[in-house]
N, C-alpha and C positions, 0 to 999 in steps of 0.2 A: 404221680406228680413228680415233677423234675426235682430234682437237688444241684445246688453249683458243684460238687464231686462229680455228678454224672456227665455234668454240662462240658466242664472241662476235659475231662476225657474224652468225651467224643471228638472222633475224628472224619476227616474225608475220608471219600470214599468215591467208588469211579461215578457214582450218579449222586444225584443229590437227592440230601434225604432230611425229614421232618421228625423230631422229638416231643410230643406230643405233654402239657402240662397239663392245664382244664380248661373247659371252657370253650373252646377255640384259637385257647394260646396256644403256639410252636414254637419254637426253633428251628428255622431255618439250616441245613448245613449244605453247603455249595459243594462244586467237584473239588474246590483250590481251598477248603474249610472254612472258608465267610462262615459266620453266625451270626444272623439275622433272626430277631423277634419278628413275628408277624401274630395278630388276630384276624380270624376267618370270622365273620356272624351275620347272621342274616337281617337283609333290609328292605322290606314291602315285597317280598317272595322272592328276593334275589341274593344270592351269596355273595360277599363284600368280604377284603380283605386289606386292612392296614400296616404297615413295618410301624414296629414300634423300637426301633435302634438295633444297631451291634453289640454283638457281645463282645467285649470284655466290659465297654464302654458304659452300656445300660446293664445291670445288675438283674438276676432275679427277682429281686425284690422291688426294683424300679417298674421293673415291666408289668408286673402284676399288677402295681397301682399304676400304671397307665392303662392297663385293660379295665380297669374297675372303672377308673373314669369314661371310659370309652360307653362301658355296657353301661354307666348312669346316663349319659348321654342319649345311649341308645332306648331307653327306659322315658326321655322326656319326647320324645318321638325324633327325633334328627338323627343323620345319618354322621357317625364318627367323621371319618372321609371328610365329608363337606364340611364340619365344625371347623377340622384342623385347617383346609386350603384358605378358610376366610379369618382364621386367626393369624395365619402366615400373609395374606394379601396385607391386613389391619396393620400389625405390626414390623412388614416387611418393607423395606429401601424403595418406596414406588420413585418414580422419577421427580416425582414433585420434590418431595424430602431430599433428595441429593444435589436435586439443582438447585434448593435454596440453601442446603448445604456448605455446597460448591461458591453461591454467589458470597455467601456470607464471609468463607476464607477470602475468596480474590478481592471482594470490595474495600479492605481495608488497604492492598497496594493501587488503587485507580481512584481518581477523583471522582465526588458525589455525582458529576453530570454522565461520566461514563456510566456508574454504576447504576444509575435510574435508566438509563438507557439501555445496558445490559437485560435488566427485571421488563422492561419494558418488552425485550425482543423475544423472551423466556415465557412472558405471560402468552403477547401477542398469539405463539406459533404454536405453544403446548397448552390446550384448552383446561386441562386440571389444573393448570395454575393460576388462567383466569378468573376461578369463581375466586380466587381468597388470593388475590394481585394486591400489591401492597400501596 
């Protein structure tokens, strides 16, 4: 098992190369010294691999409970991978949220007739925002 002593010491090297913890946790090390967490595990007969941050940035101690979560995940039959891209789609900037964002700052410098106008042209043309048009 790694230690941050070991972790920190390690250096580049002309290839890149993997510091092994348990499990299918690594560290990543680049030719230019990136340290990269990654978890390798397999999912319906296929080997699957996640980054779980940078090091300095994500701790030893972080990464490990993110790999625990990952293998509790992986334990309720879902694939890590796919949990994470639909927590990031859920919680992420989709356009909807920034064009009503967006409308929200600008509508206080333009008159109410512009501004229904504007929502009007925003619903109209970009379909995710005509289910819930105001």
């Amino acid at each position: 098992m790694l230690t941050d002593t070991t972790i920190r010491a390690a250096k580049a090297s002309e290839k890149a190369r993997k510091l092994f913890d348990a499990n299918g946790l690594y560290l990543h090390i680049t030719e230019k010294g990136t340290k990269i967490w990654r978890l390798k595990y397999p999912f319906q007969g296929k080997e699957k691999l996640i980054s779980l941050g940078r090091y300095p940035t994500v701790s030893l101690k972080e990464t490990r409970e993110k790999a625990m979560e990952a293998r509790k995940t992986l334990e309720t039959g879902s694939d890590p991978s796919t949990e994470r891209k639909l927590k990031k789609q859920a919680a992420g900037n989709t356009f909807e949220l920034v064009a009503r964002e967006w409308h929200e700052l600008q509508s206080a410098k333009w008159t109410d007739k512009y501004s229904a106008r504007v929502m009007n042209l925003l619903t109209r043309n970009f379909s995710p925002l005509s289910a819930q048009s105001q």
